[in-house]
SEMAR-259853 format. One record per residue (C-alpha): residue in one letter; x, y, z. Coordinates in steps of 0.1 Angstrom, whole numbers. Layout:
BEGIN
<'a', <X, Y, Z>>
...
! end
This chain:
BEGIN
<'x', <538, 779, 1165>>
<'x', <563, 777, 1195>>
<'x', <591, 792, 1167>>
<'x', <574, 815, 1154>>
<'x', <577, 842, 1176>>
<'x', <616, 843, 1173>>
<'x', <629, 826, 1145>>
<'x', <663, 822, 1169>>
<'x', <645, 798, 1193>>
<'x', <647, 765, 1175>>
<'x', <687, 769, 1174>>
<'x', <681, 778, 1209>>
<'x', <667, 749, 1219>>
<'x', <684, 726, 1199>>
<'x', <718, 740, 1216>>
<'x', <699, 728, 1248>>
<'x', <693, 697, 1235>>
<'x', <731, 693, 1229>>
<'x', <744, 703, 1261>>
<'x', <715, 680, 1282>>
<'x', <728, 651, 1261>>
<'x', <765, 655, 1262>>
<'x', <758, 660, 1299>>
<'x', <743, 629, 1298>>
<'x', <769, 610, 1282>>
<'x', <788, 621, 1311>>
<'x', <770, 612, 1334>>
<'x', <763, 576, 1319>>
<'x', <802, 571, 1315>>
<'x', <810, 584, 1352>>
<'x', <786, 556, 1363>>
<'x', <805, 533, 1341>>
<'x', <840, 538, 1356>>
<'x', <828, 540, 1388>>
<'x', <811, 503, 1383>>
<'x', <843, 490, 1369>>
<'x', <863, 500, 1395>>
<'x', <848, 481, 1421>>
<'x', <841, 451, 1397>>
<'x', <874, 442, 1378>>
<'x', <872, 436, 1341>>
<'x', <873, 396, 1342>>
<'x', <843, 398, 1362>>
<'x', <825, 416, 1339>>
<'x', <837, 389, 1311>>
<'x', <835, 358, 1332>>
<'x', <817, 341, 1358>>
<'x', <833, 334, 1389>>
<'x', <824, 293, 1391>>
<'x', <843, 291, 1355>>
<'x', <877, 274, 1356>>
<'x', <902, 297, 1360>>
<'x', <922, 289, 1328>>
<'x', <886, 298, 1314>>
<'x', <882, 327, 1325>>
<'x', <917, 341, 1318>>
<'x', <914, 336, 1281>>
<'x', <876, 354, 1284>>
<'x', <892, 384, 1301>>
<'x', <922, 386, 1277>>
<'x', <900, 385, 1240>>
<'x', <906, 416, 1214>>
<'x', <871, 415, 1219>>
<'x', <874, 429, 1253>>
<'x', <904, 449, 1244>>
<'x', <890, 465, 1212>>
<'x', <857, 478, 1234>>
<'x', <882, 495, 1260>>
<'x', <899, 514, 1234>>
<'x', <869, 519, 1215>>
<'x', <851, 535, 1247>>
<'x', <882, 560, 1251>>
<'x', <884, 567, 1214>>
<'x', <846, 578, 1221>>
<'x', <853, 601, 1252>>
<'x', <882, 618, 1227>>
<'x', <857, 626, 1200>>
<'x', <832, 636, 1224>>
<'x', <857, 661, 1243>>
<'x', <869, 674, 1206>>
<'x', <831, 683, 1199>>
<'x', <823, 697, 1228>>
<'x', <860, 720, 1226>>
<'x', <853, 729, 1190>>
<'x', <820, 748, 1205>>
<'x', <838, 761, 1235>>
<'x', <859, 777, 1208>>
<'x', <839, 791, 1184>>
<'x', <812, 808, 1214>>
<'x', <842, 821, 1237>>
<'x', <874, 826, 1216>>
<'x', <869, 830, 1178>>
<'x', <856, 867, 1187>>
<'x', <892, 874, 1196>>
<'x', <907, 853, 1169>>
<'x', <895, 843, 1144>>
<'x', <886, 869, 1116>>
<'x', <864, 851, 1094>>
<'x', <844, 848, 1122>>
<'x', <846, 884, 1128>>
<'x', <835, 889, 1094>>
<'x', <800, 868, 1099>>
<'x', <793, 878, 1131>>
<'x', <768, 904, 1122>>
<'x', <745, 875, 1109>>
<'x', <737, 860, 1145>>
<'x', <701, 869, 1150>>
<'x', <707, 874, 1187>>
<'x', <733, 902, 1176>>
<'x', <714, 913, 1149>>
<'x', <685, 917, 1169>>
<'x', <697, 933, 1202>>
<'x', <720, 958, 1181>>
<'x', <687, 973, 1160>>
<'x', <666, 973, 1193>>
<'x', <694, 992, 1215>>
<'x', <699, 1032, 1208>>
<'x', <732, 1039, 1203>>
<'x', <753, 1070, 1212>>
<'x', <757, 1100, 1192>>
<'x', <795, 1103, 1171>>
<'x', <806, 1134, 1171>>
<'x', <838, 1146, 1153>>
<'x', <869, 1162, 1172>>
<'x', <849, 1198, 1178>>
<'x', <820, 1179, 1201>>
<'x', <795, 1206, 1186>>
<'x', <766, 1180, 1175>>
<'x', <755, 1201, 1146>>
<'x', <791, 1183, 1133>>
<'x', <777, 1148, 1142>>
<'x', <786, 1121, 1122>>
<'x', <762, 1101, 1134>>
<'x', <728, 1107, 1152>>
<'x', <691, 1098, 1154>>
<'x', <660, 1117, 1136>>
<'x', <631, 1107, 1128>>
<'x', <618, 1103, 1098>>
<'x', <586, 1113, 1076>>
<'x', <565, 1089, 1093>>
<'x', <574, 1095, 1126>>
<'x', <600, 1065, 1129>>
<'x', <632, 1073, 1151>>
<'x', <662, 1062, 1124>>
<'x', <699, 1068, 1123>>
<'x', <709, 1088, 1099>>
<'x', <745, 1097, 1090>>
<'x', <750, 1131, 1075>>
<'x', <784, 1128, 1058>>
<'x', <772, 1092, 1052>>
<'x', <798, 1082, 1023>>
<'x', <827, 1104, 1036>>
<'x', <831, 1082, 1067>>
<'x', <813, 1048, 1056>>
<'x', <843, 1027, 1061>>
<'x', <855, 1046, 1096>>
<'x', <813, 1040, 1106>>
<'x', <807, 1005, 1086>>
<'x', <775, 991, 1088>>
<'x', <757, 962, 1100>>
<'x', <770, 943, 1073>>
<'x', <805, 926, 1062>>
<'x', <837, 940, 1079>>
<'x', <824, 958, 1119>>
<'x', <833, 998, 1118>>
<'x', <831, 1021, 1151>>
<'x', <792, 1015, 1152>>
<'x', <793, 975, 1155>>
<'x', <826, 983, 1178>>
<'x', <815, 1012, 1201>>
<'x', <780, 1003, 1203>>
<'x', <776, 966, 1197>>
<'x', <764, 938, 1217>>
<'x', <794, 922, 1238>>
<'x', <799, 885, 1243>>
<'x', <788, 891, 1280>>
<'x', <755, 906, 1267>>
<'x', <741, 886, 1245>>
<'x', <716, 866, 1261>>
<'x', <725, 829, 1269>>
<'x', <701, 799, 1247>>
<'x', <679, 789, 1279>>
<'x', <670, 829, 1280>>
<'x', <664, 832, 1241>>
<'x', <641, 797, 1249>>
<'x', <624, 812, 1277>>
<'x', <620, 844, 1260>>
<'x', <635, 867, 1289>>
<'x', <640, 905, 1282>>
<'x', <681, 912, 1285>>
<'x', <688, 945, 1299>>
<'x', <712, 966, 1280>>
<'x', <739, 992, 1295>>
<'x', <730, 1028, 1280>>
<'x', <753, 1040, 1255>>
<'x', <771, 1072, 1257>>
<'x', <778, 1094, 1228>>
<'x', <819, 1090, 1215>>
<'x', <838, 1119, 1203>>
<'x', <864, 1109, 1177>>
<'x', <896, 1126, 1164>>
<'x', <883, 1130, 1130>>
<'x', <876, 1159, 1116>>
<'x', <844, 1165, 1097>>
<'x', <860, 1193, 1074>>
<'x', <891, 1176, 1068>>
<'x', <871, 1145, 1059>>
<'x', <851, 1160, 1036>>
<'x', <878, 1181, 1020>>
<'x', <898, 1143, 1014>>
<'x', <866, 1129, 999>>
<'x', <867, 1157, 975>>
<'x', <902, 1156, 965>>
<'x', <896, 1123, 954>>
<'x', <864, 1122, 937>>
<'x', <862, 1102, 907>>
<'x', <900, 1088, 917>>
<'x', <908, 1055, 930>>
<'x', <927, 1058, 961>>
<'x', <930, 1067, 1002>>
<'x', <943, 1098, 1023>>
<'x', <953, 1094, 1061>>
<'x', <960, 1124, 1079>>
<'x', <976, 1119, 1117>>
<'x', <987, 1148, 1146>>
<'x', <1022, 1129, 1149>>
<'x', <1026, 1142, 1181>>
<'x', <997, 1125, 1199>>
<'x', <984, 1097, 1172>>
<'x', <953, 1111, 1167>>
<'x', <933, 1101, 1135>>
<'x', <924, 1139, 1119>>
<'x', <912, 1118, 1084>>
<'x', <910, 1085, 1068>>
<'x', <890, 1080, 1035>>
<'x', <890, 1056, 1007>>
<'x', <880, 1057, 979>>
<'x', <856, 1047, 959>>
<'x', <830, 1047, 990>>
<'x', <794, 1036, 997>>
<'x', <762, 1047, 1008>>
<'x', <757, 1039, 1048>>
<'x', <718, 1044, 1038>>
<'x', <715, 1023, 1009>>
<'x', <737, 997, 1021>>
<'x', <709, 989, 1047>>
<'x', <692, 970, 1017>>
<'x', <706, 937, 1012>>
<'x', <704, 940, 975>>
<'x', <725, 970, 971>>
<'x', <751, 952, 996>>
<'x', <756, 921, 976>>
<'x', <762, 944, 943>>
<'x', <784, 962, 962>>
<'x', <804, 933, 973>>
<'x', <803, 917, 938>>
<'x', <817, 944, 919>>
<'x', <858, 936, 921>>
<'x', <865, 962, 899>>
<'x', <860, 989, 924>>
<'x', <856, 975, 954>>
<'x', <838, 1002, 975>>
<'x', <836, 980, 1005>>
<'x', <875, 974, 1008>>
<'x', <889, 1002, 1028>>
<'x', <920, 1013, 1007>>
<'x', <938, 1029, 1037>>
<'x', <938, 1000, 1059>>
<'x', <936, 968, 1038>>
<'x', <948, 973, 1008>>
<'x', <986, 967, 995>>
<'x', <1004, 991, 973>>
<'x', <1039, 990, 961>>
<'x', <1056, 1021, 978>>
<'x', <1080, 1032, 953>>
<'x', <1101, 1067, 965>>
<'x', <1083, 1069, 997>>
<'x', <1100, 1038, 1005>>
<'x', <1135, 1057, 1009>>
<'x', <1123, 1073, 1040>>
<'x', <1123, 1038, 1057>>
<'x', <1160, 1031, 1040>>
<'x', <1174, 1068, 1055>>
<'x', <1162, 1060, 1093>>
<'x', <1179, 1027, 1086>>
<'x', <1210, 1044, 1071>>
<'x', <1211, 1064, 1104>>
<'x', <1203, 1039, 1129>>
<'x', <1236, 1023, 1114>>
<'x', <1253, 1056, 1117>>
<'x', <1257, 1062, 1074>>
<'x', <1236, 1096, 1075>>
<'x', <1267, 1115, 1063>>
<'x', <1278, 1082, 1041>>
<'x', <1279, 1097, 1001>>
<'x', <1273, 1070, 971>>
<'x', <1282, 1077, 935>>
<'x', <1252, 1074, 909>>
<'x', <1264, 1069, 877>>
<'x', <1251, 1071, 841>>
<'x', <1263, 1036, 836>>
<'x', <1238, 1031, 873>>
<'x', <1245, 1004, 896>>
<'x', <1250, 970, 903>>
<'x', <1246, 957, 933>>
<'x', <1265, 923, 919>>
<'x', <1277, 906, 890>>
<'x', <1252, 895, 870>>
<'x', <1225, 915, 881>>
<'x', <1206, 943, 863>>
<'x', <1218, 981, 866>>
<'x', <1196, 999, 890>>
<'x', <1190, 1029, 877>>
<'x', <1172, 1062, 885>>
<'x', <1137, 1073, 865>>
<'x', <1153, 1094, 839>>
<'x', <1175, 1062, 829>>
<'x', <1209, 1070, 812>>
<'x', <1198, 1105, 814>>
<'x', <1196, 1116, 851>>
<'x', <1229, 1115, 869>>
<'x', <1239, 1130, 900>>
<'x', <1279, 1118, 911>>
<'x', <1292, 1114, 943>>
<'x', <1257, 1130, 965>>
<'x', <1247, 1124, 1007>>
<'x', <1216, 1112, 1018>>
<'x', <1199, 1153, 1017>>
<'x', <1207, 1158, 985>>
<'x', <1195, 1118, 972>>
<'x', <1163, 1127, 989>>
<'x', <1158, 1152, 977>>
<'x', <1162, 1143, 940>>
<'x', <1150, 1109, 947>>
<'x', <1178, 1092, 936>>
<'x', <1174, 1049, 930>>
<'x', <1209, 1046, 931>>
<'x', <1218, 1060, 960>>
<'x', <1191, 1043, 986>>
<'x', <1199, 1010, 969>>
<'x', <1235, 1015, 982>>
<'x', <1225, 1028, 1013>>
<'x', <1201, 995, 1019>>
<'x', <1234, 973, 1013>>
<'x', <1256, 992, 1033>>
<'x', <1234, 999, 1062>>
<'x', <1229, 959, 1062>>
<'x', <1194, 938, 1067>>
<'x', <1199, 939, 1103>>
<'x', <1195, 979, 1098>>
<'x', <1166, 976, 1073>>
<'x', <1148, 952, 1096>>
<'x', <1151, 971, 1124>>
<'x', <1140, 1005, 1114>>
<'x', <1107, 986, 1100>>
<'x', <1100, 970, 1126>>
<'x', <1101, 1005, 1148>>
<'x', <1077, 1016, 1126>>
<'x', <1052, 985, 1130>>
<'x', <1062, 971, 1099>>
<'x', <1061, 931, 1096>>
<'x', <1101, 918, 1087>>
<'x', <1101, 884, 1070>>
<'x', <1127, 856, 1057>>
<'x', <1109, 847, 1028>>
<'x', <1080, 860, 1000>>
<'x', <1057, 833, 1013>>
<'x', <1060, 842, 1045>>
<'x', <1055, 879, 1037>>
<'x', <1019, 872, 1018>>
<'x', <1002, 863, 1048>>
<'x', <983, 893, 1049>>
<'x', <978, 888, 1084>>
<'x', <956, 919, 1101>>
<'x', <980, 941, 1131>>
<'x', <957, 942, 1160>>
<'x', <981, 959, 1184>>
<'x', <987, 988, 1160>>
<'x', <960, 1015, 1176>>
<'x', <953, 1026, 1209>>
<'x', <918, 1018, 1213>>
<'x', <896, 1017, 1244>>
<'x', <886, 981, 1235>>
<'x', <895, 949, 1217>>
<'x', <867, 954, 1194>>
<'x', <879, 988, 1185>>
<'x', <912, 980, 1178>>
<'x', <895, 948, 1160>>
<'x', <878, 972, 1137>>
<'x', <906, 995, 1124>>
<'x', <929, 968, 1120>>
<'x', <953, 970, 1093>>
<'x', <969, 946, 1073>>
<'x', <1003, 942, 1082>>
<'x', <1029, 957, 1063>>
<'x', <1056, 938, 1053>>
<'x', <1092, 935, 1038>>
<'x', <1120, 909, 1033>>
<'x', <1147, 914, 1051>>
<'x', <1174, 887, 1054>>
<'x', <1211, 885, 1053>>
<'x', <1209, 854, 1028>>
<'x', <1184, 873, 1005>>
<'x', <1204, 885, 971>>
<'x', <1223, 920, 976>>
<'x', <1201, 930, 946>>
<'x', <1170, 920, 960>>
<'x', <1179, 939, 994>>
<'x', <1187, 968, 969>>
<'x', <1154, 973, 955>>
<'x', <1137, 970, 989>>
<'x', <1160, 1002, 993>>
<'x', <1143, 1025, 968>>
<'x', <1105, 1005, 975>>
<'x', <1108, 981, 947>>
<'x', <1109, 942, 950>>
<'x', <1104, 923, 982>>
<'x', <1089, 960, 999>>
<'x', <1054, 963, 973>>
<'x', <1033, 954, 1002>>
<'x', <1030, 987, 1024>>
<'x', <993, 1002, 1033>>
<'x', <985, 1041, 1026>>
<'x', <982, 1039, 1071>>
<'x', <1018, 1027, 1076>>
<'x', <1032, 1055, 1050>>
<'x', <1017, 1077, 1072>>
<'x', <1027, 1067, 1104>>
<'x', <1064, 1065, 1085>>
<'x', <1063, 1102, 1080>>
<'x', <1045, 1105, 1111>>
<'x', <1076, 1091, 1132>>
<'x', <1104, 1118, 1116>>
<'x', <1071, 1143, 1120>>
<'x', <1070, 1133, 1159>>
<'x', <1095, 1159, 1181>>
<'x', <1110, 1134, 1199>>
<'x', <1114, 1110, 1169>>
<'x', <1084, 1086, 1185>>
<'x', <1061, 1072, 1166>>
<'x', <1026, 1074, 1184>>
<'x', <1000, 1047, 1181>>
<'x', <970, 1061, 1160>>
<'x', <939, 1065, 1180>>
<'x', <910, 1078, 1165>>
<'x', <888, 1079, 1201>>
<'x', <897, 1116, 1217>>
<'x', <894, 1111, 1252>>
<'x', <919, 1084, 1251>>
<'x', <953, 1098, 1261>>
<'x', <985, 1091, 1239>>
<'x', <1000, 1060, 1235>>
<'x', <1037, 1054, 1220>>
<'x', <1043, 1026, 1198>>
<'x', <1084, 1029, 1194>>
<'x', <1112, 1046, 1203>>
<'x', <1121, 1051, 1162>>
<'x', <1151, 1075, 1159>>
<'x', <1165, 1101, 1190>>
<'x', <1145, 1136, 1186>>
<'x', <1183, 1149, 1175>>
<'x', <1181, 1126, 1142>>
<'x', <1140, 1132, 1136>>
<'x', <1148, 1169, 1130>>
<'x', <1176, 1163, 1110>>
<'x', <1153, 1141, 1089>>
<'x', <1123, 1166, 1087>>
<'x', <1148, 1191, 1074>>
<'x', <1154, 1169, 1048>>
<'x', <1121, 1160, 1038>>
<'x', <1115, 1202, 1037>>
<'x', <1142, 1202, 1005>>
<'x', <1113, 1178, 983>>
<'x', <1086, 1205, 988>>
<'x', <1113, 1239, 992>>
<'x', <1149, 1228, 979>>
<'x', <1160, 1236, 945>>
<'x', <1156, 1202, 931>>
<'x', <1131, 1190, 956>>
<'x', <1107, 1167, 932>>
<'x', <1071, 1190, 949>>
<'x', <1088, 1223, 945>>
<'x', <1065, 1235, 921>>
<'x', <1031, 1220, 935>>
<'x', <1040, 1236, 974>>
<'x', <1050, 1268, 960>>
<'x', <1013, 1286, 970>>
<'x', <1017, 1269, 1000>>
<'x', <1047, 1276, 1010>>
<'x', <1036, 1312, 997>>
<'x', <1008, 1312, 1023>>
<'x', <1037, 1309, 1050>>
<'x', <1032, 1270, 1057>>
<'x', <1066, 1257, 1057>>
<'x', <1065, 1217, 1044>>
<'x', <1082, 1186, 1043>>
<'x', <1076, 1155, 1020>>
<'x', <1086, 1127, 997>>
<'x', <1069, 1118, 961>>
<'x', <1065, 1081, 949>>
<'x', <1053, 1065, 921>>
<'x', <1050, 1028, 913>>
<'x', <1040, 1005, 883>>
<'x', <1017, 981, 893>>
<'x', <1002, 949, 872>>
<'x', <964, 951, 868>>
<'x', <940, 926, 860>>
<'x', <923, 935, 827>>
<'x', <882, 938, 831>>
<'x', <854, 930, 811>>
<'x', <836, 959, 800>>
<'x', <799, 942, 804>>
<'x', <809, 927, 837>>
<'x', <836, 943, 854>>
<'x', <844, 912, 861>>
<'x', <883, 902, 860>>
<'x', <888, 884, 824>>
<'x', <902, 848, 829>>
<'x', <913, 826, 807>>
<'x', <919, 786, 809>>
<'x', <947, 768, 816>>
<'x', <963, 733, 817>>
<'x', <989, 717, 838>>
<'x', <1005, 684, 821>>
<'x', <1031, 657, 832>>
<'x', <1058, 645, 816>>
<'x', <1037, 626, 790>>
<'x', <1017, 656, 779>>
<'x', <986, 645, 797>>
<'x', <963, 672, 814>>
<'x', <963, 668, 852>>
<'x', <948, 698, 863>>
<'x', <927, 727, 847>>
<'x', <926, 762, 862>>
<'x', <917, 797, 852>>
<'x', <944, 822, 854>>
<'x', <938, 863, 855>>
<'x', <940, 885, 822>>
<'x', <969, 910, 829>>
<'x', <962, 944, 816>>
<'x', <994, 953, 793>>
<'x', <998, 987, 803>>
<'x', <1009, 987, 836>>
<'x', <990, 1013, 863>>
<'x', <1010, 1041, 872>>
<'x', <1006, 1053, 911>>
<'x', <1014, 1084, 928>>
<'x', <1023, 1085, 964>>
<'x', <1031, 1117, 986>>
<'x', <1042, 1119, 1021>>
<'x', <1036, 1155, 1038>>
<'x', <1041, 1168, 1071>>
<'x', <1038, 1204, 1084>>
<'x', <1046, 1226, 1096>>
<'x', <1079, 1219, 1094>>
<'x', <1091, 1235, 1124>>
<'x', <1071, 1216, 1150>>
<'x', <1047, 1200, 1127>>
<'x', <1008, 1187, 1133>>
<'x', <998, 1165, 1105>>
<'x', <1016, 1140, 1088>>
<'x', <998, 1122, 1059>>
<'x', <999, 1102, 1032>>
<'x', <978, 1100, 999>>
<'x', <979, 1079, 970>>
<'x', <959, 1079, 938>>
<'x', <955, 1050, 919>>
<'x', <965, 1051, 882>>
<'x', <977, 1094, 888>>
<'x', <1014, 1091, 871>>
<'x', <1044, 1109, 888>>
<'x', <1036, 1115, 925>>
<'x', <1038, 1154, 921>>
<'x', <1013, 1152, 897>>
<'x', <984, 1143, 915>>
<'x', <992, 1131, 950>>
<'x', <1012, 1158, 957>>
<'x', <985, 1186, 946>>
<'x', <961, 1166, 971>>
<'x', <986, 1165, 1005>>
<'x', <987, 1205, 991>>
<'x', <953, 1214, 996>>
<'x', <949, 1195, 1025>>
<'x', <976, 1215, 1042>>
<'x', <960, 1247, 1034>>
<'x', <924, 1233, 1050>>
<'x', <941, 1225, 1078>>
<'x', <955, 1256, 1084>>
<'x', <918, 1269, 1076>>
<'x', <907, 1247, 1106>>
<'x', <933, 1256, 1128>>
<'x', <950, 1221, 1132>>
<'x', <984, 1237, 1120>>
<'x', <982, 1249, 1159>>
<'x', <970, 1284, 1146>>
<'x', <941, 1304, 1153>>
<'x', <913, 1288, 1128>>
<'x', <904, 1311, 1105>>
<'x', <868, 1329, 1101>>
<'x', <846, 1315, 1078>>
<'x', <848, 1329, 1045>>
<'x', <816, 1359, 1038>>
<'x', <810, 1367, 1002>>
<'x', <816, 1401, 992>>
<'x', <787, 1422, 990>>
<'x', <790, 1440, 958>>
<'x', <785, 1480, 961>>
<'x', <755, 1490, 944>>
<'x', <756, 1512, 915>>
<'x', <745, 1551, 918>>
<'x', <715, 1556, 900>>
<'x', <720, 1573, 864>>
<'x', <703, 1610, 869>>
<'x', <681, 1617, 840>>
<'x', <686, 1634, 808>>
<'x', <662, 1654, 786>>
<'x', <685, 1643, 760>>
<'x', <665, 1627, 731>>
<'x', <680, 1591, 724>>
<'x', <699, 1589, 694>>
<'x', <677, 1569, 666>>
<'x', <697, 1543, 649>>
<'x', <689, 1533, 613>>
<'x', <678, 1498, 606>>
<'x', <694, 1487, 578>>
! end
């Protein structure tokens, strides 16, 4: 009966239990070294009317010896157990993210976060009919969140499941508030602070405009103002219900079905191999070494970067050469050969600091660059649990002066030791070059927060430069988006960019599952004897062919700066490109291409028809045949 009321009491009083008895121990082992030093330890072995030869050999038996290390080897342990708690209730919330991931089950948190109201979120306008999240109530009465955009911003939001998003981090319970086990015991009521409502630097428009570029498409957009860091979109895609997530059922399908993964949110946490968008990372590095007017010869024989190696070639093989071109001209035909010289000219040292000024992780070796460790100090966020929440896995290179010159030539053009970049760090890439004073800004997605800078990545003189030569892709001659940005161009948006696409090994599903195939395999020694059994992943054989776009505009002082790729869409023009396109024209619809917003569109009232005037004329009879 006494547990019954909250379920959380028996751990409750069980964590009493714990601390009265360690603090017991204590106690009992401070009265024992207090004893011992005013009696000495042959005393407490030996009488005092024994002979003294006697009572030296008592005092000096292992006996005696093995209890004194025994009773320090038992204060050790007891300190360990009693710092492995200290840890996990006051640190692992910072630190450790598998904690962070199970958090949400604590009933404490659980149960103060459903029985505190949160805040209203309100996109960048503030107008609450745009609210992304508010309360309501319901048929029967009941006051219930309710999300209105609901799928379109279920992985900025989250839920009170799996990964924390803005709700957990804006409105949930802090360490400092939960309530401590002798109050969850005694059953006292904790009193909250009241939440305010939080205006973010999303836009709800531009949001939902993403989510419907991408329907039925695997992939993410982010959309940044480059010169302030603000967050205008971020969606991934597939996505998931925030109202049918609150059933634990649907969650646990969710989470089971790895062929999708609707819970994983693309633009933050998921690697993709760059390909061409890579080479605007290898031209800052080309001009922080001081190569931007350095020209390379592509050949149709291609290029080696040394003996031995394969040719690098461009994508049209054999068939696309362009001679002796600068670094405008390679960009803008995105020419493999020439970034892969560039890389090895400029020099690891060059490639490794350019990524790093643009929050990329530099490593010495692949190992190391698999850690998939998540960048905490990446956002400007009001709190740690914010910037805990929109975390991103780091994006990282190799970049080393022993690595092989062909290795360090494929990281040039986003092959090789460069396939693990996120769609948020392409973004802030072209968001650096977008920035006027060649900064890149830390992303915030929280409006009232002012601007933060993240790096110093290029001198304002060299950004422009650079956005010039990201406006031939989407306006030059050859520029590989000519033909997609020719409405918008047409509409008077002047553009910059850079296409990518990348072939990517897939696993290879089962079609009743959708579960990765697997199939066995055997490890043997020298002998041919089986030591060890283990299931290795099905490769698809056709490998998956992404498309990656870069944008920013307007190119003369520009406001956005995005990047969008679509899983399995071919040639970046094809079907990354179109999306940055229509996204550039909403924006200027919205008025976040610093223009006047336009009016919202009226359909045309169609002019109604004079009335026929009427005839005495007999209608013409028609023979029926």
């Amino acid at each position: 009966m006494f547990f019954q009321a909250l379920p959380e009491k028996q751990p409750a009083l069980l964590t009493l239990v714990y601390l009265a008895s360690f603090a017991l121990i204590g106690l009992l082992l401070a009265v024992s070294f207090l004893r011992r030093r005013r009696r000495s330890a042959l005393e407490t072995v030996a009488s005092a009317d024994l002979p003294e030869e006697v009572r030296q050999r008592l005092g000096a038996t292992s006996t005696n010896r093995g209890l004194h290390v025994l009773r320090w080897f038992f204060i050790l342990l007891a300190v360990s157990v009693f710092g492995f708690h200290v840890y996990w209730a006051r640190y692992a919330e910072d630190r450790n993210e598998r904690f962070q991931e199970l958090n949400y089950k604590d009933l404490r948190n659980r149960r103060l976060s459903e029985s505190t109201l949160r805040g209203w979120i309100l996109d960048r306008t503030g107008v609450l009919d745009r609210a992304l999240a508010l309360y309501q109530r319901d048929q029967r009465g009941e006051i219930t969140r309710v999300y209105p955009l609901d799928a379109t911003v279920a992985h900025i939001l989250g839920s009170d499941r799996g990964d924390a998003g803005l709700e957990r981090a804006l409105f949930g319970v802090q360490s400092g508030q939960v309530p401590e086990a002798l109050d969850v015991v005694l059953e006292r009521d904790i009193k909250q602070p009241a939440n305010l409502d939080v205006r973010l630097t999303i836009d709800g428009e531009l949001q939902k405009t993403a989510a419907e570029q991408l329907r039925g498409r695997h992939g993410a957009v982010v959309v940044l103002q480059p010169q302030t860091g603000e967050v205008l979109a971020i969606y991934s895609n597939p996505s998931y219900s925030l109202r049918e997530v609150r059933d634990a059922a649907t969650w646990i399908r969710l989470e089971a079905d790895k062929r999708n993964n609707p819970l994983v949110n693309r633009a933050l946490s998921t690697y993709y191999i760059p390909g061409s968008t890579f080479k605007t990372v290898t031209m800052i590095a080309g001009y922080l070494a001081g190569l931007q007017d350095a020209e390379f010869v592509c050949s149709v024989n291609g290029f080696y970067a040394q003996p031995g190696a394969k040719a690098i070639f461009d994508a049209g093989g054999t068939g696309e050469v362009h001679g002796r071109i600068g670094v405008a001209k390679a960009y803008e035909v995105s020419c493999n050969q020439y970034f892969a010289q560039l890389a090895l000219k400029s020099g690891a040292d060059a490639m490794r600091q350019a990524a790093e000024r643009l929050g990329i992780g530099v490593y010495d070796s692949p190992q190391q660059a698999l850690s998939g460790r998540k960048k905490f100090d990446m956002w400007n966020a009001s709190t740690p649990a914010v910037a805990r929440a929109l975390a991103p896995r780091e994006a990282t290179i190799v970049a080393t002066e022993k690595m092989r010159r062909y290795d360090l030539g494929l990281v040039g053009f986003g092959q090789g030791y460069a396939g693990q970049m996120t769609p948020l760090q392409m973004a802030l890439t072209a968001s650096a070059i977008a920035n006027m004073e060649g900064k890149l800004m830390k992303p915030k997605i929280e409006y009232d927060l002012p601007p933060s800078v993240y790096s110093q990545t290029v001198t304002p003189q060299q950004a422009n430069e650079m956005r010039q030569i990201m406006g031939l892709v989407t306006g030059g001659p050859g520029g590989t988006a000519r033909g997609v940005f020719g409405p918008v161009h047409a509409a008077g948006i002047i553009t910059g960019g850079k296409t990518g696409t990348a072939e990517k090994e897939v696993p290879e599903y089962d079609p009743k599952t959708g579960e990765p195939k697997t199939v066995k395999r055997y490890e043997r020694d020298r002998r041919g004897q089986i030591i060890r059994e283990y299931e290795q992943t099905v490769l698809s054989k056709e490998l998956r062919i992404d498309s990656w776009f870069l944008c920013i505009a307007p190119l003369e002082r520009p406001q956005v700066a995005m990047a969008v790729i679509v899983e399995g869409g071919g040639y970046g023009s094809r079907a990354a490109a179109a999306v940055a396109a229509a996204l550039v024209l909403k924006a200027r619809e919205l008025g976040l291409l610093g223009n006047i917003p336009e009016p919202p569109k009226k359909e045309k009232e169609q002019p109604r028809k004079p009335a026929k005037p009427r005839t005495t004329r007999k209608p013409v009879q028609v023979a029926q045949r």
